[in-house]
C-alpha positions as CSV (number, residue, x, y, z in Angstrom):
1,X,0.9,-10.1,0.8
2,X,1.3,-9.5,-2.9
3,X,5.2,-9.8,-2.9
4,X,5.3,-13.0,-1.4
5,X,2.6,-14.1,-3.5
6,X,4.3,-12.7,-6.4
7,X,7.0,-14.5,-5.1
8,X,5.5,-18.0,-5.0
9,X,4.2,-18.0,-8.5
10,X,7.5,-17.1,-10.2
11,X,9.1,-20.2,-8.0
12,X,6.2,-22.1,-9.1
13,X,4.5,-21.3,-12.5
14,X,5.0,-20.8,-16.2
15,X,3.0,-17.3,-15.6
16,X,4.4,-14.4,-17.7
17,X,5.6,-11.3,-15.5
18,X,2.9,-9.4,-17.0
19,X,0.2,-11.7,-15.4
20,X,1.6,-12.1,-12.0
21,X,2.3,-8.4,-12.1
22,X,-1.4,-7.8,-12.8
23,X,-2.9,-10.3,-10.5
24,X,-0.6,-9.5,-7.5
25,X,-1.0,-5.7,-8.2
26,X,3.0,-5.0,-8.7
27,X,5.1,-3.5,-11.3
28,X,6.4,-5.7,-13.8
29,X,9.7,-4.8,-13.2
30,X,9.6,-5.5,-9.5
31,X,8.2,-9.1,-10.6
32,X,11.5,-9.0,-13.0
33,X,13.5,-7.8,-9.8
34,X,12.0,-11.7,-8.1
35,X,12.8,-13.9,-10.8
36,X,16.6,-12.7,-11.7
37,X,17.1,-12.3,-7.6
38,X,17.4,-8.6,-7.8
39,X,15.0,-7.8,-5.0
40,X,15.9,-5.8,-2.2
41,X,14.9,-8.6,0.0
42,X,14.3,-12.2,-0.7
43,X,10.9,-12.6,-0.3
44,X,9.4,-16.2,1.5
45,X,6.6,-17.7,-0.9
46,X,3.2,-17.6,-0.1
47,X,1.2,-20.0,-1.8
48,X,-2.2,-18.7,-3.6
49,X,-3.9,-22.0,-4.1
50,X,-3.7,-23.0,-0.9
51,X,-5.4,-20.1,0.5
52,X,-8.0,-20.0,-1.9
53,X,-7.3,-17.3,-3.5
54,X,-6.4,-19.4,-7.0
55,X,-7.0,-22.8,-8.6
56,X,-4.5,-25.1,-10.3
57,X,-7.1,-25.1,-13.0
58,X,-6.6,-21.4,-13.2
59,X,-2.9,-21.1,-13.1
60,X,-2.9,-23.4,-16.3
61,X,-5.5,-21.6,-18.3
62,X,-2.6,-18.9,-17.6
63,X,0.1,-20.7,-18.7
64,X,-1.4,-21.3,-21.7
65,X,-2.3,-18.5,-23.1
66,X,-0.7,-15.3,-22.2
67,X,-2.9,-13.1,-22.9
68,X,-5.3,-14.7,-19.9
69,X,-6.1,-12.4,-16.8
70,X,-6.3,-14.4,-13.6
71,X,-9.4,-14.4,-11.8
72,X,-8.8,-14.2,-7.6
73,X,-11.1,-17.2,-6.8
74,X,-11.5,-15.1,-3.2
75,X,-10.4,-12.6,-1.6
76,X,-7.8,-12.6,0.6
77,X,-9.1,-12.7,4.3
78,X,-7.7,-10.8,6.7
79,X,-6.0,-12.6,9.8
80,X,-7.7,-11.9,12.8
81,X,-5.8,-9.7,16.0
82,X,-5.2,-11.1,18.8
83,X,-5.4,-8.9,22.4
84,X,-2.1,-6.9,22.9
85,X,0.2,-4.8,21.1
86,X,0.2,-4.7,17.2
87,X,3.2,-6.4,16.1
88,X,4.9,-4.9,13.6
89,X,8.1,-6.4,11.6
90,X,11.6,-4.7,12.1
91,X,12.1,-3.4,8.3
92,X,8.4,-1.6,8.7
93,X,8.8,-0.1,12.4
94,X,10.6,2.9,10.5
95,X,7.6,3.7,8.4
96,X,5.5,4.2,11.8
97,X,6.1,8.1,12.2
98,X,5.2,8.6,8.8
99,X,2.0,6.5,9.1
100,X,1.3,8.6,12.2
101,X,1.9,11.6,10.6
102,X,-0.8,11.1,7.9
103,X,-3.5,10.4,9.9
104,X,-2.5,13.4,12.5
105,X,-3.2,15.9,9.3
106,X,-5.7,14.0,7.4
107,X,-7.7,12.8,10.3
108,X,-7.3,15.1,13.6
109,X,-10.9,13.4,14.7
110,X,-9.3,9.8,15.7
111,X,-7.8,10.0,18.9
112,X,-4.3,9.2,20.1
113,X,-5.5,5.8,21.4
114,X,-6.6,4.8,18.4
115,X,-4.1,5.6,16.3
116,X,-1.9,3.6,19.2
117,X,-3.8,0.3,18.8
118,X,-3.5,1.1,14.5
119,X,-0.3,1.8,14.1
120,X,1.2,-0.3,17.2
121,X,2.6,2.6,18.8
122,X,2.7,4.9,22.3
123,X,1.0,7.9,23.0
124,X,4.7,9.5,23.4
125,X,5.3,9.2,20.3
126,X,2.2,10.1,18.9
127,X,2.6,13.3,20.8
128,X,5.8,14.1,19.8
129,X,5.0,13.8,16.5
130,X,1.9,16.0,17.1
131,X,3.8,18.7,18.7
132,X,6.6,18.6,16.4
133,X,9.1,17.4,19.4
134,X,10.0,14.2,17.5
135,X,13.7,13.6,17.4
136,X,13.8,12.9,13.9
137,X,10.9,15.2,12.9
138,X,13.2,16.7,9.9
139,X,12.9,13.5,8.1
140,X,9.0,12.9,8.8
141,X,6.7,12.7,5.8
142,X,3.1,12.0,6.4
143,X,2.7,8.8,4.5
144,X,-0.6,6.7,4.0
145,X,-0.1,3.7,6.6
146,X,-1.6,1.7,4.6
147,X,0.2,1.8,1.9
148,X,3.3,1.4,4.3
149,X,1.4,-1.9,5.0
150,X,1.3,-0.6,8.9
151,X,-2.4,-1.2,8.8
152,X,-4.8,-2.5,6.4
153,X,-7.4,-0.4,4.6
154,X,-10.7,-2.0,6.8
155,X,-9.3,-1.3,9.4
156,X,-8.2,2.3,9.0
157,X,-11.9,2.9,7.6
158,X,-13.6,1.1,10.6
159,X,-11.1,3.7,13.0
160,X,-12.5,6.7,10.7
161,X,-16.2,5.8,11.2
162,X,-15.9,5.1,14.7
163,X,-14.2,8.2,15.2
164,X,-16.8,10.1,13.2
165,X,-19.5,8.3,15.2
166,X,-18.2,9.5,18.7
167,X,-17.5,12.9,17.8
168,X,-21.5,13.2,16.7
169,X,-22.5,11.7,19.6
170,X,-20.4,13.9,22.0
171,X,-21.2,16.8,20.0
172,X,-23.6,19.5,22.1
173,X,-27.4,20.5,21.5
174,X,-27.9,23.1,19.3
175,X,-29.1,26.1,20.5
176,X,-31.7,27.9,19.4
177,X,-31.3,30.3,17.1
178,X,-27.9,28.5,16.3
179,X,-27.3,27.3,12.9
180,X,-26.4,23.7,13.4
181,X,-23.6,21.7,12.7
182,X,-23.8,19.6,9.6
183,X,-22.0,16.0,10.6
184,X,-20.9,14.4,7.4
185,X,-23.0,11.1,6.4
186,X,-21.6,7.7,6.0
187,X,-21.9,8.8,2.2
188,X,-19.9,11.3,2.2
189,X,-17.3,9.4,4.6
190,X,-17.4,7.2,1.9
191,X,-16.5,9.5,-0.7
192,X,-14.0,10.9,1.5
193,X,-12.5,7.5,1.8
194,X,-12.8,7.1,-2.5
195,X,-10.8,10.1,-2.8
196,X,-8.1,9.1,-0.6
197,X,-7.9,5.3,-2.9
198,X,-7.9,7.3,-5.3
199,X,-4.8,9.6,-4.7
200,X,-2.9,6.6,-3.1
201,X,-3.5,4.7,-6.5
202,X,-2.9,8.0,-8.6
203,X,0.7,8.1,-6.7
204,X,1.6,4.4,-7.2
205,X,0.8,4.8,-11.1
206,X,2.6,7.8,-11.5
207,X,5.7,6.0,-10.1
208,X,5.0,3.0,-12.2
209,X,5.3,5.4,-15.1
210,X,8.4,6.9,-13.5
211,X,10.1,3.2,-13.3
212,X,9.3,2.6,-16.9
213,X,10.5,5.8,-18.2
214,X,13.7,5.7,-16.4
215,X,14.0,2.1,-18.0
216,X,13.1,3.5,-21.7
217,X,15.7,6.2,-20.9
218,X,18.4,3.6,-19.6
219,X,17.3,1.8,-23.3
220,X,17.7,4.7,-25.4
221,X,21.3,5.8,-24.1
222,X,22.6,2.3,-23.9
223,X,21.6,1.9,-28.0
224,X,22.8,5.6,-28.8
225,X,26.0,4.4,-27.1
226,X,26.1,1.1,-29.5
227,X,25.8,3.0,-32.1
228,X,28.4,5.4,-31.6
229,X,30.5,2.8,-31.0
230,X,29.5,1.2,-34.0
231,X,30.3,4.3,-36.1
232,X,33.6,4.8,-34.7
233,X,35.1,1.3,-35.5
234,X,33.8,2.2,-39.1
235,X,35.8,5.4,-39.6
């Protein structure tokens, strides 16, 4: 939960935006957005010390120097599902046919019930979706669901190689004379999985860059204005 982290430590510390942007894994200006109350949504704190994830000692060496990169004392562990339904929270339930868009096209091999007990969805909708019946399938656009925070990166992986693992044990003898069927290795699963960090990081950096040059723009026209201005009350 790096908002509400982010969150916390701009409630709670002397930490420059650049360091809890860093550590949390956030834009600066979305930090900026937290501390002048700018956010879309008010986020609720979530404190990092007390789950271990930083010490007090840590947050001052921060505080006093800026230049310091906080260390994540651990990593965040993942809270544990209970039996039924996936609950998902209202302002992320319209993200779901995106989510289960992306995993249609990018992986056909895990089946409907899995991407059910993933997503926390029905197999109606997953079918829909499939076969393009989906009410709002106009506005659908396959979206990584775990960058929509639908699911969390473990567990998507863990759905993949389970997948993977029954489709090479239901897949039939090779006959002879038959070339057979290569099924890809856990290292090239792996890769597979790289590549797709990869891209999602690629995408979230290039809209970083978008942010700041929109910001540089906003800069550039405000001081041209000034200066216009400027000249003007001179003549």
């Amino acid at each position: 939960m790096p908002h509400a982290t982010a969150s916390w430590l701009v409630d709670n510390t002397a930490l420059s935006f650049e360091q809890i942007s860093e550590f949390c894994g956030l834009h600066i200006l979305e930090v900026q957005a937290m501390a002048d109350d700018l956010a879309s949504s008010k986020y609720t704190g979530r404190d990092p010390v007390h789950s271990g994830e930083l010490t007090h000692a840590e947050i001052e060496k921060g505080q006093a120097d800026p230049e310091y990169r906080l260390k994540m004392q651990k990593a965040p562990v993942d809270v544990s599902r209970t039996k039924g339904p996936r609950y998902t929270p209202v302002s992320k339930r319209q993200d779901k046919p995106d989510g289960i868009a992306w995993i249609i096209r990018n992986h056909p091999e895990i089946s409907d019930a899995q991407i059910g007990k993933l997503i926390g969805t029905t197999r109606n909708t997953i079918n829909a979706i499939r076969e393009r019946s989906h009410w709002n399938i106009q506005n659908i656009q396959p979206k990584d669901p775990v960058t929509l925070g639908l699911c969390s990166q473990r567990e998507l992986d863990a759905a993949v190689a389970k997948a993977a693992k029954k489709a090479a044990a239901h897949a039939p003898p090779v006959a002879e004379g038959e070339e057979e069927i290569v099924v890809p290795r856990r290292d090239d699963r792996e890769a597979l999985i790289e590549e797709l960090k990869a891209e999602r990081d690629a995408s979230v950096k290039a809209a970083a860059q978008a942010a700041q040059e929109a910001e540089a723009e906003a800069w550039l026209e405000a001081k041209r204005a000034a200066e216009a201005g400027e000249g003007a009350k001179q003549d």
